[in-house]
N, C-alpha and C positions, 0 to 999 in steps of 0.2 A: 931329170932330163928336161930339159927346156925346147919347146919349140913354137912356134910362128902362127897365129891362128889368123894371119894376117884380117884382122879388125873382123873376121868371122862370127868370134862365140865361140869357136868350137872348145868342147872340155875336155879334158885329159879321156873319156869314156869314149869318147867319139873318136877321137882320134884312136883308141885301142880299135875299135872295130871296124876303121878303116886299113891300118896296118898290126893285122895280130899277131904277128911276129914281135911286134914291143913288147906283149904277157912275158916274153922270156928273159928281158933287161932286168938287170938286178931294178932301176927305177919301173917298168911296167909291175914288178913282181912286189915291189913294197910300195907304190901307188904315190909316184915320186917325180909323175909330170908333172910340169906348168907351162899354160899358156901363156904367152908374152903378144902384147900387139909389138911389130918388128921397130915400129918408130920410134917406140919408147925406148930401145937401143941403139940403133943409129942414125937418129934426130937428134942428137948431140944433148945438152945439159935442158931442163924446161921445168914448167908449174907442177908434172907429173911422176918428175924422175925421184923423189921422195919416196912417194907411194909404189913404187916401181922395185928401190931398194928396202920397201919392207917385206915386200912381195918376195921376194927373193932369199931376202934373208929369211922369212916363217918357213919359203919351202925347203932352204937348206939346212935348214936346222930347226926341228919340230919341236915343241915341249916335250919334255920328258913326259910319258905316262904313268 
């Protein structure tokens, strides 16, 4: 699950215990947030949207353990 920490910080932890109804998302329940600052998606192409799509890609697809 992907959401907005609009340029805050906030961590995937924080935000669970501000909404603890996430614990029960298959992503709360396998630990499958990511924070996004919202610009770096709809501030169109820039210096950071590299790092943005690796960010993305690690959390969509983790190493195998």
């Amino acid at each position: 699950m992907i959401f907005s920490d609009h340029g805050k910080g906030t961590t995937p932890q924080q935000l669970i215990d501000m909404q603890p109804i996430l614990k029960q998302t298959p992503a709360g329940k396998n630990g499958r947030l990511v924070a996004i600052d919202p610009g770096m998606l709809l501030g169109g192409l820039g210096p950071r949207t590299g790092e943005l799509a690796v960010e993305l890609a690690k959390a969509f697809f983790p190493p195998e353990s």
